[in-house]
N, C-alpha and C positions, 0 to 999 in steps of 0.2 A: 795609115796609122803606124806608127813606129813600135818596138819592141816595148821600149819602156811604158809608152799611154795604153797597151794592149792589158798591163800588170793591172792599174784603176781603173776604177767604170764610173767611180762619182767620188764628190766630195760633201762629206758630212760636217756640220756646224755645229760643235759640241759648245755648249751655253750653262750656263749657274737656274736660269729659269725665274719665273718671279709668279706673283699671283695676278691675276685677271679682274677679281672683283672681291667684296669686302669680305664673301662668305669663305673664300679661298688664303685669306692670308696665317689662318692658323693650321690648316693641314697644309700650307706652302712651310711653315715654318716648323712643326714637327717633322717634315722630309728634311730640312736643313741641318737640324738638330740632331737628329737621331745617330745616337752611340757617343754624343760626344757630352761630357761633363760642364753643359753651360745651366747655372738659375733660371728657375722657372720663371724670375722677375727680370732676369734678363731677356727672355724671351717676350715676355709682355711687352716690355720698352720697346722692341724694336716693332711690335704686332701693330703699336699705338706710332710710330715713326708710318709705316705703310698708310693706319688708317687716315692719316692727316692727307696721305695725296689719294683719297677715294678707295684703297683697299687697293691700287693696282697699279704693279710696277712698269716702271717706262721699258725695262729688261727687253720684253718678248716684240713691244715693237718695232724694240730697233733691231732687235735679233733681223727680223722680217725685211726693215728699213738694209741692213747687213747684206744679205742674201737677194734681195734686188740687185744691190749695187753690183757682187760678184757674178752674177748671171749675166748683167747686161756687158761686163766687162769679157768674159768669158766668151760670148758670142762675138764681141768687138774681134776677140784676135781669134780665133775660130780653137776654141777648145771646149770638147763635145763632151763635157763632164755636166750630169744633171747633178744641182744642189740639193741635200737633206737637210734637214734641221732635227735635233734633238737635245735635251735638258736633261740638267744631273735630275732638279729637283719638283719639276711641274711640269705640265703638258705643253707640248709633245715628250714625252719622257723616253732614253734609252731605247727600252725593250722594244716598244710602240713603234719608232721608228725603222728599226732592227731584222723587224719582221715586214713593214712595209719594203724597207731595200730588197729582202729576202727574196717576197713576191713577185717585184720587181725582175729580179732576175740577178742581183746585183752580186758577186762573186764576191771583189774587194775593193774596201775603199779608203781615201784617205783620210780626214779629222783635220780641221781646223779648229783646236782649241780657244777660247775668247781669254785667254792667259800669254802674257808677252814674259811671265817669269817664273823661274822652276822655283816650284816646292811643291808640297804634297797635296794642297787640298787643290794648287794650279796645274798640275800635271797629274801626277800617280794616280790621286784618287778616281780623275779625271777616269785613266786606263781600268781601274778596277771596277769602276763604274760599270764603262763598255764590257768587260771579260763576263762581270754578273749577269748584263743583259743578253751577250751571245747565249750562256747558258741557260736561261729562258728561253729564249728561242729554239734552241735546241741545234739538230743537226740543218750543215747549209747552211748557219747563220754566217753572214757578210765577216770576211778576214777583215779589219782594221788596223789601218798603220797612222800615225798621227804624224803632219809635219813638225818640223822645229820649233825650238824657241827662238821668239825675231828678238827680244831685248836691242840686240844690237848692230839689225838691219839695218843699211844707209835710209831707207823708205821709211821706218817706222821712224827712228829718229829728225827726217826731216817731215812729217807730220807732225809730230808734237811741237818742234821748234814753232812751224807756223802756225798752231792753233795759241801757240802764247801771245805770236807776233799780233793776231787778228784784235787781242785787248788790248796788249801795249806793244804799237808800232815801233816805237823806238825805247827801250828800258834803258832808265838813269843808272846811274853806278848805287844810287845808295838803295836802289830800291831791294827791299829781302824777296828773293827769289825761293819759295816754298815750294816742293815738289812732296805730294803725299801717296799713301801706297797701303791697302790694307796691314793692319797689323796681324801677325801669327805669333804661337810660342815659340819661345828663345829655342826649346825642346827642337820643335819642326824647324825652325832657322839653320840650329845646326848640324842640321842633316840635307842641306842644300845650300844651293849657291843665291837664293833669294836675295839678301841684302846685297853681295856682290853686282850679281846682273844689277838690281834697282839704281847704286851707285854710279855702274858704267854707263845705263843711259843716261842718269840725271847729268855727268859730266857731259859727255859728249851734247846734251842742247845744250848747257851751260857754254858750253866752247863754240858751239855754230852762234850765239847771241855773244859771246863775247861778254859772259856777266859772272863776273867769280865772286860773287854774294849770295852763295845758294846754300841749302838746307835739303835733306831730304828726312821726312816725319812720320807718322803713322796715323790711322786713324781706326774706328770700327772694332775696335775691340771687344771680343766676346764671351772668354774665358773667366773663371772663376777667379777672385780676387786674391787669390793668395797665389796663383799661377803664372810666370813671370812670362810678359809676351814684350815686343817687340817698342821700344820707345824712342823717342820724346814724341805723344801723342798731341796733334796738332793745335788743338788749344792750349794746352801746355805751353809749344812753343811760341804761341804767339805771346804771350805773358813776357818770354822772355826777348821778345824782338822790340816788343814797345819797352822794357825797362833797360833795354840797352841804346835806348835814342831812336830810333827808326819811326817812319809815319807811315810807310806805303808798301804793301804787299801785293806780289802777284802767287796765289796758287794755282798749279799745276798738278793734276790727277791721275802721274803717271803712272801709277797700278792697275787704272780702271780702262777699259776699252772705249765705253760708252757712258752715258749722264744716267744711269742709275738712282735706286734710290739713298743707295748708300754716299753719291757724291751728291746728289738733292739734298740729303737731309746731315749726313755730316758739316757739309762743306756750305752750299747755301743757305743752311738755318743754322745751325750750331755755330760752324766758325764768323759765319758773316755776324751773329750776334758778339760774337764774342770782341772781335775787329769792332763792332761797332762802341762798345761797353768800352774799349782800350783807345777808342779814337785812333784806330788804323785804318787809312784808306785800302780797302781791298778788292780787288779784281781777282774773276776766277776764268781760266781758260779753260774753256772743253777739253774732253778727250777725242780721242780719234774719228773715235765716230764709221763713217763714210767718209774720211776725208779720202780723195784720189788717189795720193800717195799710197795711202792705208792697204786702197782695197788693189792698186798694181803692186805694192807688197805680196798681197797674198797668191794673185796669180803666180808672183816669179817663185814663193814657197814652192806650188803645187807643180812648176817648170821643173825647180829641182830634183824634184820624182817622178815626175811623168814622161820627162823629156831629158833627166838628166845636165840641165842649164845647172852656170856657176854658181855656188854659194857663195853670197854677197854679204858681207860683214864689217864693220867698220872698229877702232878701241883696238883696247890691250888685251878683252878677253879673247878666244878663240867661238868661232859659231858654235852653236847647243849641238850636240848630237840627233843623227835621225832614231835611234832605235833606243831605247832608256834602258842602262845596265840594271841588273836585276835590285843592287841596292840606290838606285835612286831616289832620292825624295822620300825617305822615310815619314813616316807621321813624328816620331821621337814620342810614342805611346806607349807603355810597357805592351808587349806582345802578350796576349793571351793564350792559350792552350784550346 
């Protein structure tokens, strides 16, 4: 075992988390909430979004579906890191897991966040999260260091291309290429490089498909109405694809990892109604998922610190940092006292 794999003992799956069953989606959704200035009607909306697919989000089984894939691949090339799993917002939570590493034996580990773009609630919070739960745990809780940001790994970018390609083998010139990405406040946008990174991958598949008819949109909006977050929200713009002539849309869910409930019910009931009311033919491509690419992505992250292997990057940005400077990813919250 080399000097650098001697540093981690495992690798932790940090995740958003979802509910299980019908009785779990309202204390799922006050952990979501909590501290943060959203209507209480707003939160019903989305309680009644979960209750429509059975109370229980697709999240935790692809987490599980995630962590298969990495294990088996991990064993494929002989790297002797056992996988955890743990959630900001539902069980396995943080601390829970924190303390089983503990038990375990586990010294330090690394983080693989289920976020391909910096900003506060995809990163920072992420760290703050973890720092709260070491502190639960108390003395001997597991050091945690988190890999990078891939936005714009050659792996990650060539996974999305081909999860577009698997709807439309071949895309016409005229067809509107939509790439959508949770929306945040303008506030937390400009205290990160979120839109940037989102931009530089949406180019670069744009450039491997060779289709410069693209859009990137927002969706999932959760803030109070007078609170300025991040637009043209995807129904929005479709209003304006069809009143600009266009018939056929392909979206792209390139903020999301996995088919969630928020790309289920955005994306397959909201927008597809809305395409359908506008008479837009519309296709939606998965996200990443498991795709192969995806999950040998993630080994070469954990090569880069464990084994010290090249950082692979593709674009005009420079790769994300391993270690987040202390003002990264602000909330853009007023600071409290």
């Amino acid at each position: 075992m080399s000097d650098f794999e001697q540093e981690y003992q495992s690798l932790l799956l940090v995740s958003f988390g979802g509910p299980e069953g019908p009785d779990d989606v309202m204390p799922f959704l006050r952990n979501v909430l909590r501290g943060k200035n959203v209507p209480e009607s707003r939160m019903m909306e989305v309680a009644e979004h979960y209750q429509q697919f059975g109370g229980v989000s697709p999240i935790n089984d692809q987490c599980r579906e995630l962590i298969e894939a990495i294990q088996a691949d991990f064993a494929a090339h002989d790297i002797d890191l056992p996988v955890y799993w743990a959630n900001r917002n539902w069980n396995p939570l943080l601390p829970e897991t924190l303390k089983k590493m503990k038990n375990d034996g586990i010294r330090k580990s690394l983080a693989f966040f289920t976020s391909a773009f910096s900003c506060y609630s995809g990163c920072r919070q992420y760290r703050e999260n973890i720092s709260d739960a070491q502190k639960i745990v108390g003395d001997d809780a597991p050091v945690i260091h988190k890999t990078r940001m891939f936005f714009n790994h050659p792996l990650f970018i060539e996974a999305c291309t081909e999860r577009i390609l698997e709807v439309v083998p071949e895309l016409p010139a005229t067809s509107q290429l939509i790439f959508t990405a949770h929306s945040i406040p303008i506030a937390m946008a400009d205290n990160c490089n979120y839109v940037k990174q989102l931009e530089e991958s949406c180019r670069l598949i744009a450039q491997r498909l060779e289709h410069e008819n693209w859009n990137l949109v927002f969706q999932s909006r959760s803030g109070p109405p007078h609170q300025p977050w991040l637009e043209p929200d995807v129904c929005d713009f479709l209003k304006v694809v069809r009143e600009n002539g266009k018939t056929d849309v392909v979206l792209m869910p390139i903020g999301f990892l996995s088919d969630h409930i928020e790309v289920l019910f955005d994306l397959d009931t909201e927008a597809k109604q809305e395409c359908e009311e506008l008479g837009l033919n519309m296709v939606r491509a998965k996200t990443v998922g498991t795709h192969p690419k995806f999950i040998e992505m993630i080994r070469l992250l954990v090569l880069e610190r464990i084994r010290g292997k090249e950082k692979l990057s593709i674009g005009r940005l420079p790769c994300s940092h391993d270690f987040c400077p202390e003002n990264c990813c602000l909330s853009g919250r007023p600071l409290t006292a």
